[in-house]
N, C-alpha and C positions, 0 to 999 in steps of 0.2 A: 202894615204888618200886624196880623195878630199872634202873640205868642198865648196857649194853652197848658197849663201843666193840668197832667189825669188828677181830677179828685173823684175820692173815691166816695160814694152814695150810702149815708151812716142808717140815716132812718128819712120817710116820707111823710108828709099829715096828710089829713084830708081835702087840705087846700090845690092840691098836687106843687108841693114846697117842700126842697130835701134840702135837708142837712146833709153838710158834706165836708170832707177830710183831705184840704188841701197842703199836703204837707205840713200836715200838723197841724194850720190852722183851722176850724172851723167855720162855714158860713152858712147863710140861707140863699138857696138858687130856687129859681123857676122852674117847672119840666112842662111850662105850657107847651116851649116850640118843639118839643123833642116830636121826632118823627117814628117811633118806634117804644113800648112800653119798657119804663125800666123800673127795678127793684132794690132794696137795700143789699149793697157788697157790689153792684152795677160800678163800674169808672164810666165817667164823662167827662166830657169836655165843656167849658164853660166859658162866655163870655157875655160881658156886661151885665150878671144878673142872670142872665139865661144860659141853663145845659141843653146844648148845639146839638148833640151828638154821643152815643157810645164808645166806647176805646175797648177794646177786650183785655182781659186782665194780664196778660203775658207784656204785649204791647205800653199797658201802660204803665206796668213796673218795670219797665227800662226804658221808659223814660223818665219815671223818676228816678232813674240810678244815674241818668245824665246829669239832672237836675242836681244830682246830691254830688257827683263829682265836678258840675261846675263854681257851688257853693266851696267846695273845698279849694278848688283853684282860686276861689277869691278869697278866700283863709290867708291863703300864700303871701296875697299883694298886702303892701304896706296899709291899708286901708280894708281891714277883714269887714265882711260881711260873713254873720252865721247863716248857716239855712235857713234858720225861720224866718230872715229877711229876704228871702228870695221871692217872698208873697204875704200879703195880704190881706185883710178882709175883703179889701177890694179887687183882688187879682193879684197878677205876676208882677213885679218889676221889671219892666224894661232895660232897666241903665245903671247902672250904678254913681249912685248920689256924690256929687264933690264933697270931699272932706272939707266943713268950714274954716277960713283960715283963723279964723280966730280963737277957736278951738286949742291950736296948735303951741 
């Protein structure tokens, strides 16, 4: 299963290499595989390094308002995770991490 959150396309080089605004966090993606031209304020979708695909902008800011209400439902749990842990430089989070016991 792949999960994608939309990041949204900040600015491009001449390398065809975008920065991008994945919730907040910043990274550098590919647009070699992208099937279609994109530009800065574009949403994509991204995996392993490489932007897959387009998202259209209505589409992909609701899914980040998923994203940003299932952050908050783990606010709730005894073991909060803020939003900006819901990702990455390297991508989404899958799972949320066991609290270590030692920690405790």
């Amino acid at each position: 299963m792949c999960l994608a959150i939309p990041s949204r396309v900040i600015k491009i080089d001449e390398n065809n290499m975008a920065e991008v605004d994945t919730l907040g966090v910043k990274r550098t993606v590919s647009l070699d595989l992208m099937p279609e031209p994109v530009k800065e304020g574009d949403y994509v979708l991204i995996h392993v390094g490489y932007a897959m695909g387009k998202i259209d902008e209505k589409e992909a800011l609701e899914s980040i308002e998923v994203y940003k209400k299932l952050a908050e439902a783990a606010m709730e749990e005894e073991d909060e995770i803020p939003p900006e842990q819901l990702v990455n430089e390297d991508g989404p989070l899958l799972y949320k991490p066991p609290k270590d016991e030692t920690e405790k």
